[in-house]
C-alpha positions as CSV (number, residue, x, y, z in Angstrom):
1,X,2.1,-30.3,-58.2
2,X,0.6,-27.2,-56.4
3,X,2.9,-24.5,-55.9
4,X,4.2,-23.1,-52.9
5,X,2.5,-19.9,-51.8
6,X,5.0,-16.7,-51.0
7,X,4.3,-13.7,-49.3
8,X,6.7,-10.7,-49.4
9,X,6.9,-8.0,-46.2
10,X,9.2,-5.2,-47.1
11,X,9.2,-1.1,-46.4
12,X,11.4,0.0,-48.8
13,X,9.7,-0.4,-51.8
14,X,12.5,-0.5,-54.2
15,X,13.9,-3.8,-52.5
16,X,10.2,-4.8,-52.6
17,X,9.7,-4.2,-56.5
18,X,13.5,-5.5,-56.8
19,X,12.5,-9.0,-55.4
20,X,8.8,-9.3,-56.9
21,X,10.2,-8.2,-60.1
22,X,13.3,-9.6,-60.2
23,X,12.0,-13.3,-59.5
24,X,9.7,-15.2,-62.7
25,X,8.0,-16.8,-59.5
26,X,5.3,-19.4,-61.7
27,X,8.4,-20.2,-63.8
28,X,10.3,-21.2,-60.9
29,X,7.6,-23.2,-59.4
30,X,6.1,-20.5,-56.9
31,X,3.3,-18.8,-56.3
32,X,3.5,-15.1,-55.4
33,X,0.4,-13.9,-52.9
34,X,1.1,-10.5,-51.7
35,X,3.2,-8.0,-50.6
36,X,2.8,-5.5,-48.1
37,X,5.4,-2.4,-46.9
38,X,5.2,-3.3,-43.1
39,X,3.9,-6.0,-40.4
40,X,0.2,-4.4,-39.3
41,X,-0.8,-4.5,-43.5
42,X,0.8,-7.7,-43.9
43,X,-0.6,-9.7,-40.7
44,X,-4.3,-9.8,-41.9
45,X,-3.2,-10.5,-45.7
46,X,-1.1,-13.6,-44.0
47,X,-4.3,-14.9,-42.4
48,X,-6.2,-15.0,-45.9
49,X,-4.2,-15.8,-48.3
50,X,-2.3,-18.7,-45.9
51,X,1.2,-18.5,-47.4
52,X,3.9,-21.7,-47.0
53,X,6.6,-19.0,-46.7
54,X,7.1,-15.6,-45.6
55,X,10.0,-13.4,-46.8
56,X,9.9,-9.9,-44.4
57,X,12.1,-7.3,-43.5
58,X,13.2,-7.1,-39.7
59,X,13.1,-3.1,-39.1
60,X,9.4,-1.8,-40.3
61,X,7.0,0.6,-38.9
62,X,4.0,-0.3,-36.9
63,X,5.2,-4.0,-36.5
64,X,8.3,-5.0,-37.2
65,X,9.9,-8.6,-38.4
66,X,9.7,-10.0,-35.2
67,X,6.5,-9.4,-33.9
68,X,4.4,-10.1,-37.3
69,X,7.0,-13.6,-37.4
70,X,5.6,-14.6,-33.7
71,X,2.0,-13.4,-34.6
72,X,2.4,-15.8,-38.0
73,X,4.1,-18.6,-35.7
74,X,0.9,-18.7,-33.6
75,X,-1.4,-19.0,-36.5
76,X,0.5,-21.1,-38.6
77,X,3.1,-23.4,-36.9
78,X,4.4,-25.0,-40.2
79,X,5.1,-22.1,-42.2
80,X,8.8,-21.2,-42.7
81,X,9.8,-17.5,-42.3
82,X,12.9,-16.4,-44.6
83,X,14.2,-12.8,-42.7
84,X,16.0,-10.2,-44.5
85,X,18.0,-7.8,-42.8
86,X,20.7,-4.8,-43.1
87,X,21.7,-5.1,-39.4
88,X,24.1,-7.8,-38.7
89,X,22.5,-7.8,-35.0
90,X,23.2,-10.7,-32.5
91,X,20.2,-9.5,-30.5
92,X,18.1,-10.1,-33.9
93,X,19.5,-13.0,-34.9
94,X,18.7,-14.7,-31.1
95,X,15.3,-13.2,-31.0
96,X,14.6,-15.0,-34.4
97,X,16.0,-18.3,-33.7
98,X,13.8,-18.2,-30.7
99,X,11.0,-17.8,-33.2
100,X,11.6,-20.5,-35.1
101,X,12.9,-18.5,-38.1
102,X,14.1,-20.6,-40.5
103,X,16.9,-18.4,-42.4
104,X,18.4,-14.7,-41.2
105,X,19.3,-13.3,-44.2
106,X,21.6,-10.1,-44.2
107,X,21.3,-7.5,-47.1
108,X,22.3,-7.9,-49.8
109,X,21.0,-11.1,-50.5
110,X,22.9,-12.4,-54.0
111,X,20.3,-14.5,-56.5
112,X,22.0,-18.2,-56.0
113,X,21.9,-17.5,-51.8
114,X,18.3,-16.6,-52.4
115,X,17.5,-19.5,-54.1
116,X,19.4,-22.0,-52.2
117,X,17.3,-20.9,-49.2
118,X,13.9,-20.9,-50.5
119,X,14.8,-24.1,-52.2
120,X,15.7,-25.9,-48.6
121,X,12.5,-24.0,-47.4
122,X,10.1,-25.6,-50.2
123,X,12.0,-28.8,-49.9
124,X,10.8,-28.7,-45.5
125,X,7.3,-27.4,-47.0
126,X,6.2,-29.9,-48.8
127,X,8.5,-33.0,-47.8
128,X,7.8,-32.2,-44.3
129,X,8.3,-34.9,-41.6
130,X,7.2,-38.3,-41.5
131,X,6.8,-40.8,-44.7
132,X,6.0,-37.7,-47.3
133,X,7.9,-37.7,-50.5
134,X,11.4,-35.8,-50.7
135,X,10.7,-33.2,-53.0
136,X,13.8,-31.5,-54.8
137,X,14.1,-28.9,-57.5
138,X,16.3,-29.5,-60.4
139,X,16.8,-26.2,-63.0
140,X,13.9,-25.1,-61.7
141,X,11.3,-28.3,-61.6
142,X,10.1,-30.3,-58.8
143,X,10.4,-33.7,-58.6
144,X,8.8,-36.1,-55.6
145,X,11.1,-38.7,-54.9
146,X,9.6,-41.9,-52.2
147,X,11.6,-42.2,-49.9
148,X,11.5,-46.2,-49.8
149,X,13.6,-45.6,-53.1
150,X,16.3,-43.4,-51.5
151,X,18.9,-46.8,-51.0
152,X,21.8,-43.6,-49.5
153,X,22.9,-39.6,-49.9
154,X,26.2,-38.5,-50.8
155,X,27.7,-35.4,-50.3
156,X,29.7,-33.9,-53.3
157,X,30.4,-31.0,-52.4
158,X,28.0,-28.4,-53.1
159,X,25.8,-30.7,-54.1
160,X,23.9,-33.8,-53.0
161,X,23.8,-37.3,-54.8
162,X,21.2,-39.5,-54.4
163,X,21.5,-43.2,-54.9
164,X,17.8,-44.2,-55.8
165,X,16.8,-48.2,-56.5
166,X,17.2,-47.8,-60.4
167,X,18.9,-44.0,-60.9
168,X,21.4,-41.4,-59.1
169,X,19.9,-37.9,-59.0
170,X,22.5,-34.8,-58.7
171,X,21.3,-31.6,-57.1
172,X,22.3,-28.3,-55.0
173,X,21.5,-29.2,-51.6
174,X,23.1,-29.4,-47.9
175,X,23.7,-32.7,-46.7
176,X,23.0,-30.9,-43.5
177,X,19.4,-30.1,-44.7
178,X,18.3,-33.2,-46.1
179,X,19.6,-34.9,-42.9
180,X,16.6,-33.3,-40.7
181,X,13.7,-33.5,-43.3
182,X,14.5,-37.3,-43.7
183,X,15.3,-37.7,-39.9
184,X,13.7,-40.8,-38.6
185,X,14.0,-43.6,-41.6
186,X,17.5,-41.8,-42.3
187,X,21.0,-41.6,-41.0
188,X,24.1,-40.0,-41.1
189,X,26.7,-42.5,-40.2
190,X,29.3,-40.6,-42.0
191,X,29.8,-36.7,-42.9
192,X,29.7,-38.0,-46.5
193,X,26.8,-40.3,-46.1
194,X,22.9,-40.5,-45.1
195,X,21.8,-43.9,-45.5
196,X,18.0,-45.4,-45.4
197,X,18.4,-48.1,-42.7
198,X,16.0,-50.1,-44.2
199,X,18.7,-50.8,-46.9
200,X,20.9,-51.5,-44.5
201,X,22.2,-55.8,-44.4
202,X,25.2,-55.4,-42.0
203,X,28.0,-53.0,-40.5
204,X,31.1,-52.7,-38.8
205,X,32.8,-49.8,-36.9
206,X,33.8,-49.2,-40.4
207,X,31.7,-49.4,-42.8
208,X,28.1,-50.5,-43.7
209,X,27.1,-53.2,-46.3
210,X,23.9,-52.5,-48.2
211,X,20.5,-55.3,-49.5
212,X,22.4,-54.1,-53.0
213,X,25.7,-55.2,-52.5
214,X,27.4,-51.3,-52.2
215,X,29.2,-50.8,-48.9
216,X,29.8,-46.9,-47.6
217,X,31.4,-45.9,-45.5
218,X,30.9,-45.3,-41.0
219,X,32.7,-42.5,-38.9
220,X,33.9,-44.5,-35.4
221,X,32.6,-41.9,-33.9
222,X,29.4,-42.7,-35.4
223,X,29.3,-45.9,-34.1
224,X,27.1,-46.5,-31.3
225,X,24.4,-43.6,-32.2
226,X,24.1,-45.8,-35.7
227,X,23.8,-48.9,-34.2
228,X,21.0,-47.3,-31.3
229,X,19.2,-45.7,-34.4
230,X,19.0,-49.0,-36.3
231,X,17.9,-50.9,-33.1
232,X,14.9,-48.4,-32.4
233,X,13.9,-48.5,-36.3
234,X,14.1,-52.4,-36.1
235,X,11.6,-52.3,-33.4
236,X,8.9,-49.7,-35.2
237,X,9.1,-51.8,-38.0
């Protein structure tokens, strides 16, 4: 599988070296690009080398965070942008939701955060939207996954369980996460529950029989948004 591309912004070079270093990027299933210490080095790198994720620093010189995120943004509307910052800012962390940032990271950043973010980052990289594989990374491989044999998610705590047609798959995820990069085929008719409503055979206000024979379980609440969801994915079919 080709590796996701990484690009690293960063003026103080000690947190620079620290995160190039510190990382064994192929062994994890990246692919380091560049570095550069500040937004006006970085912003013509970005253009060549075409990165799928961007890690930068929000204060720089000559351009900071912001500005090289919306100049990236406009060249590159898929690519996620991971921010790291020492200033716990709300004006920042608006400005960057604005831009489509997909994480605002303060500093210190601890090694299992890190990860869990770019993970959820690869995971919207190369799963995407639409009828694309899930991709997920277990002790540091990648595995694509069809969605057609997702039968339901499970949230177990920190972690994620998927029910596939012949095996269940454990991993770190969000529930949260995995809900909007399989939005569309996928719902979540309980907060312990994502289920493929093509597996769906019947429901009540309380629960949801699936084509092989489990039931799970549906929020009340959930009700009428399910049964809307499954009408309008009836009718694409």
């Amino acid at each position: 599988m080709e590796k996701i591309k990484i690009f690293l912004v960063e003026d103080e070079i000690v947190i620079r070296n620290g995160i190039k270093s510190g990382i064994e990027w192929e062994a994890e299933g990246y692919e380091f690009v560049g570095e550069a210490s500040d937004g006006e080095l970085a912003y013509p790198m970005i253009l060549k080398e075409k990165p799928d994720i961007l890690i930068t620093d929000i204060r720089m010189p000559f351009m900071d965070g912001l500005e090289l995120s919306r100049l990236v943004r406009q060249e590159f509307p898929d690519i996620k942008i991971l921010i790291l910052s020492g200033y716990d800012e709300f004006d920042y962390a608006k400005a960057a939701i604005k831009l489509g940032v997909t994480e605002y990271l303060l500093k210190p950043v601890n090694e299992e955060k890190f990860f869990r973010v770019l993970d959820d980052a690869v995971a919207e990289c190369l799963s995407s939207k639409g009828t694309e594989p899930l991709v997920i990374r277990i002790k540091g491989t990648y595995r694509s996954i069809p969605r057609e044999n997702i039968v339901y998610a499970e949230n177990d705590a920190r972690k994620v369980v998927l029910h596939l047609k012949e095996e269940q798959i454990s991993y770190y995820a969000k529930m949260s996460e995995l809900e909007k990069i399989l939005s569309g085929q996928f719902f979540r008719c309980h907060r312990g529950y994502l289920v493929n409503l093509n597996e769906v055979k019947s429901y009540d206000t309380g629960s949801i029989w699936l084509k092989n024979g489990e039931a799970i379980l549906m929020a009340k609440q959930k009700y009428s948004a399910f049964v809307s969801a499954y009408m309008e994915f009836l009718r694409r079919k």
